[in-house]
C-alpha positions as CSV (number, residue, x, y, z in Angstrom):
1,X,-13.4,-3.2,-2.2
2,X,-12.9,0.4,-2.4
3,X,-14.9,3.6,-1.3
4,X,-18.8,3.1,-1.8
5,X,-19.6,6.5,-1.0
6,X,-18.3,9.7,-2.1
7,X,-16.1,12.1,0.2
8,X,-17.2,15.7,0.0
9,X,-15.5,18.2,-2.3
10,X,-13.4,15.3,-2.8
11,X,-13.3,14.2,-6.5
12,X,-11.7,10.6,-6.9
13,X,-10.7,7.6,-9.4
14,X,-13.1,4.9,-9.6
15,X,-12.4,1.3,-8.9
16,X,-12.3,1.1,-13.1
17,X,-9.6,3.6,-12.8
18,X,-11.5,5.7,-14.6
19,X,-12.7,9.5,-13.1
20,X,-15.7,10.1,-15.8
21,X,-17.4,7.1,-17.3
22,X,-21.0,6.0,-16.9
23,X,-21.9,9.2,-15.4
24,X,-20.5,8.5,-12.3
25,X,-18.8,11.6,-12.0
26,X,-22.1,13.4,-11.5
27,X,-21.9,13.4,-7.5
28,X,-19.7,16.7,-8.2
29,X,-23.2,18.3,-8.9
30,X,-24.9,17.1,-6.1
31,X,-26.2,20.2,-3.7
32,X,-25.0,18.3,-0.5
33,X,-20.9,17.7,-2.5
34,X,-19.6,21.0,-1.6
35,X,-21.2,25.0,-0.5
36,X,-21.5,27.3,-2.9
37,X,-18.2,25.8,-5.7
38,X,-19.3,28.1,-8.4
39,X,-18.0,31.3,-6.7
40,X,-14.7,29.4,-6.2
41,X,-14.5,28.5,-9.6
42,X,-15.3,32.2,-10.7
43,X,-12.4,33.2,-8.3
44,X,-10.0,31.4,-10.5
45,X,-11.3,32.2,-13.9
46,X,-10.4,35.7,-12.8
47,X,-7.0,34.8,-11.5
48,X,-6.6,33.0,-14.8
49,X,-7.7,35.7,-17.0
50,X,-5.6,38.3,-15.4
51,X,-2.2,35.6,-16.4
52,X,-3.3,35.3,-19.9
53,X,-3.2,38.9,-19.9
54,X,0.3,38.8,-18.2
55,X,1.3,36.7,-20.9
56,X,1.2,39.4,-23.4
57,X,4.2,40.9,-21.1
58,X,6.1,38.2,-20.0
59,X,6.4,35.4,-22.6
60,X,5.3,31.9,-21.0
61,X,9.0,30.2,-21.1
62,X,11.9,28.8,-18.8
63,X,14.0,32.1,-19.4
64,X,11.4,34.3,-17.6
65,X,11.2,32.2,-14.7
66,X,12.9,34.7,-12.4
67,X,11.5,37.5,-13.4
68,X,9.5,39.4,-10.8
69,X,7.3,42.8,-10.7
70,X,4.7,44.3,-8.5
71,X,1.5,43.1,-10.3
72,X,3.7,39.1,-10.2
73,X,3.3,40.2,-6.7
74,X,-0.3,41.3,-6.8
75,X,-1.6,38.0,-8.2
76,X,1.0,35.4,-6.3
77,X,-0.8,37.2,-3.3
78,X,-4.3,36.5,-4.7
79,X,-3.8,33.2,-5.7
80,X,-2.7,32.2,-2.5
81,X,-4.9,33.4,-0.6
82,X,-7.6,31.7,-3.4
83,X,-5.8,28.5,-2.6
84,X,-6.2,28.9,1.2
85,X,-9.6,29.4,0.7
86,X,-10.3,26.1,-0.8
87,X,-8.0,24.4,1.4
88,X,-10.2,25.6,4.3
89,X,-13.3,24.6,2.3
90,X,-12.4,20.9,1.7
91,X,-11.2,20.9,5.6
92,X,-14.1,22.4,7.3
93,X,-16.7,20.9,5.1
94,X,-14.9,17.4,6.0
95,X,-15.6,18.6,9.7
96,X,-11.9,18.6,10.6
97,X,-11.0,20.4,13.8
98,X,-7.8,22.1,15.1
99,X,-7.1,25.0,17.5
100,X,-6.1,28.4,16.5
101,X,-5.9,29.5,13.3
102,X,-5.5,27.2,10.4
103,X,-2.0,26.9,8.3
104,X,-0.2,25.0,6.2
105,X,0.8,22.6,8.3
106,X,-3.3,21.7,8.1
107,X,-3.8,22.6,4.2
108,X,-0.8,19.9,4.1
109,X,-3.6,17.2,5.4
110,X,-5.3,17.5,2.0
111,X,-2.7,15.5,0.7
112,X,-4.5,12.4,2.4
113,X,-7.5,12.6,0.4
114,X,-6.3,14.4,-2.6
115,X,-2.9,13.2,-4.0
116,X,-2.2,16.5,-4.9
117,X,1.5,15.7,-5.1
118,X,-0.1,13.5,-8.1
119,X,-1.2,16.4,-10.3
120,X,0.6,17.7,-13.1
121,X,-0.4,20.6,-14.6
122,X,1.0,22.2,-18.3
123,X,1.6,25.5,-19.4
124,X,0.3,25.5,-23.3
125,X,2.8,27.5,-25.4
126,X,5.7,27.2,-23.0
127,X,9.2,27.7,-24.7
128,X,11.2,25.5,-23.0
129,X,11.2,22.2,-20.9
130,X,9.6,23.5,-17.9
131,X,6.4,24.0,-18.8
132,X,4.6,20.9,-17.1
133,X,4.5,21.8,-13.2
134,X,3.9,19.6,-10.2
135,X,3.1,22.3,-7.9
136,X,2.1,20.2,-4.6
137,X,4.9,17.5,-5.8
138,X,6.9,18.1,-2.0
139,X,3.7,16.8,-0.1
140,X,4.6,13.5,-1.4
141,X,7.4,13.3,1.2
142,X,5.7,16.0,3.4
143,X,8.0,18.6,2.3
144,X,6.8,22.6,2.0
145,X,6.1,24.3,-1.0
146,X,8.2,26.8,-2.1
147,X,5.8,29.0,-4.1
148,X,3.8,29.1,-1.0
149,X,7.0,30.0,1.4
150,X,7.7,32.7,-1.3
151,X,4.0,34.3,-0.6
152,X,4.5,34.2,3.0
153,X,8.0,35.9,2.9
154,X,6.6,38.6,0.3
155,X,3.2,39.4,1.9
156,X,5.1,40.3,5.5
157,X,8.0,41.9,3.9
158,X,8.1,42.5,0.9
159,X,10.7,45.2,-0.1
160,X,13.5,42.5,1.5
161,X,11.9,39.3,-0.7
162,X,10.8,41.4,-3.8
163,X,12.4,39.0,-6.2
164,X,10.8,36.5,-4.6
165,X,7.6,37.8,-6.2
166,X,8.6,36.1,-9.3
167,X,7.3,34.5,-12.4
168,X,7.9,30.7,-11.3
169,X,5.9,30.8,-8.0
170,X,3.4,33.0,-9.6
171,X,3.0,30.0,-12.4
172,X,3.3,27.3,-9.8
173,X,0.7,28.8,-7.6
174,X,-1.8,29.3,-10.5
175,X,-1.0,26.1,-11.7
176,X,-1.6,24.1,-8.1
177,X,-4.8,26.4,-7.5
178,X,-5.9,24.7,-11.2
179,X,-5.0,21.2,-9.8
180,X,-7.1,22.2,-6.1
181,X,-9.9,22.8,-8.1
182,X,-9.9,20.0,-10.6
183,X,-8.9,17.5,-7.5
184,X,-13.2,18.9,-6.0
185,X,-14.7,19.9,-9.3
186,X,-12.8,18.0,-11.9
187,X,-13.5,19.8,-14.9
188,X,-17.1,21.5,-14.0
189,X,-17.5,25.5,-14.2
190,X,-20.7,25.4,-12.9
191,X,-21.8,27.5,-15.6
192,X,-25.3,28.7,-16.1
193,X,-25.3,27.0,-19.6
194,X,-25.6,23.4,-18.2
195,X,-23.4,20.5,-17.1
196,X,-21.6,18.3,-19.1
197,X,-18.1,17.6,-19.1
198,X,-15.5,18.3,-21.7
199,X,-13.2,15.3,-21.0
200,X,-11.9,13.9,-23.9
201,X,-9.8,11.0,-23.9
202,X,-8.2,11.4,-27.1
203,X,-7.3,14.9,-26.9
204,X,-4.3,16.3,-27.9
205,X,-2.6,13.2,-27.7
206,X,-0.1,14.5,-25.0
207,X,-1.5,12.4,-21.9
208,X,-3.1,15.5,-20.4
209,X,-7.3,16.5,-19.6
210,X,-8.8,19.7,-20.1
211,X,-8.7,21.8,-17.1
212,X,-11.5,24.0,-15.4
213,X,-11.3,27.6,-17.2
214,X,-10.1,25.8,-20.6
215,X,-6.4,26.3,-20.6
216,X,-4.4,24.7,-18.7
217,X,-3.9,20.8,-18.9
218,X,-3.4,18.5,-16.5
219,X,-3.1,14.7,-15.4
220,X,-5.2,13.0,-12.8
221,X,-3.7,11.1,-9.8
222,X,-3.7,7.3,-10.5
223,X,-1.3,5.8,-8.2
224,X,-4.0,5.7,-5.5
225,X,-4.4,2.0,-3.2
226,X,-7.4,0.5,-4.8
227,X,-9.2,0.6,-1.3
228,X,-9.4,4.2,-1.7
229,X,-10.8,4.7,-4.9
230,X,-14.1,5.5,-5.2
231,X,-16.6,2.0,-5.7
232,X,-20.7,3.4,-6.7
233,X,-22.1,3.7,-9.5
234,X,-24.2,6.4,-11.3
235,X,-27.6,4.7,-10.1
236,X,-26.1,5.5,-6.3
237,X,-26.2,9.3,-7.1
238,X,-29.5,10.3,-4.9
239,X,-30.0,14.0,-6.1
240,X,-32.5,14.0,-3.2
241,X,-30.3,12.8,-0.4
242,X,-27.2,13.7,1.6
243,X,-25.2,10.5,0.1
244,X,-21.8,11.9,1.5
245,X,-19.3,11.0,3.7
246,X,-16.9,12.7,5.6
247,X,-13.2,12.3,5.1
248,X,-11.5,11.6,8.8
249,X,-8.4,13.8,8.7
250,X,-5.3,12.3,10.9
């Protein structure tokens, strides 16, 4: 038997190994899942307009990987700190605890209830074969994240790690702030024109969903124990009650 009710801003395959069917997906939109998700999504769609609008400068392929400039820099730093701010989210609204100030030694606890290291995320229009990222792919074996290590260096010093500022962890971190959100939200903006999810299974044929924001792709974690996936049904989906749980962090 798996999960029978939902954890909060914790988005989950069901027991049919499915993440959308039967309307079961709708606990997302429940006022009690997570505080305030549409600014965080709006956070994003800014981070993610602002790299299409890169694009038109550095051309989306395995040859640009290294390069590096001071607005790379600019939105490596933002999109960190965006993904910080959901990793505190899912944490705190889970009621986990620690002393001092939270780092990535906590974010890395997401892992448990997330699979991030599951997500793959690809780059539409890459030239090249390095256009599908696994950005959180390390947490699997509790490793760090490069991209992450490479905002840390550049954001205390960063006339000595300059180069580090460069177009791969920029992508990465874009690209794992994409999966963060997908792995609360799955593919909801929380847009003032109404739900409704865009999933389709056919697609493009390439294996990967629709992402929040519309470009991106990406693939759902499915190697998950089947007495962690998520077991209710749409008819369990109170809009009038507090039907979540809280995830115990280790």
């Amino acid at each position: 038997m798996g999960v029978s009710a939902p954890y909060r801003r914790t988005a989950r395959i069901f027991s049919d190994n499915t993440y959308f069917d039967s309307g079961k997906w709708m606990y997302v939109l429940h006022q009690n899942y997570a505080d305030s998700p549409e600014n965080f999504v709006r956070a994003f769609l800014l981070i993610q307009k602002d790299v299409l609008e890169l694009f038109d400068y550095i051309e989306p392929s395995d040859t640009n990987l290294a390069a590096h400039s001071h607005r790379i820099h600019e939105l490596l730093l933002r999109t960190c700190v965006e993904i910080e701010a959901n990793c505190s989210a899912i944490l705190r609204e889970n009621g986990y605890v620690s002393s001092g100030n939270w780092n990535l030694g906590d974010y890395k606890k997401i892992e448990q209830s997330h699979y991030l290291s599951q997500y793959e995320i690809k780059v539409p229009n890459w030239l090249g074969s390095l256009g599908v990222r696994a950005p959180f792919s390390s947490w699997a074996s509790s490793g760090s994240l490069a991209w992450y290590t490479a905002y840390n260096q550049t954001k205390h010093d960063r006339h000595l790690n300059f180069a580090k500022a460069n177009f791969e962890n920029l992508i990465d971190a874009v690209t794992g702030l994409s999966a963060l959100l997908a792995s609360q939200f799955l593919d909801n903006d929380f847009s003032p024109a109404g739900m409704g999810l865009s999933i389709n299974p056919g697609g493009l044929g390439d294996g990967f969903e629709p992402s929040i924001g519309g470009f991106f792709r990406l693939k759902f974690p499915d190697n998950i124990p089947d007495d962690e996936k998520y077991d209710f049904t749409h008819s369990d989906i109170d809009f009038k009650k507090d039907i979540f749980q809280s995830f115990n962090y280790t």
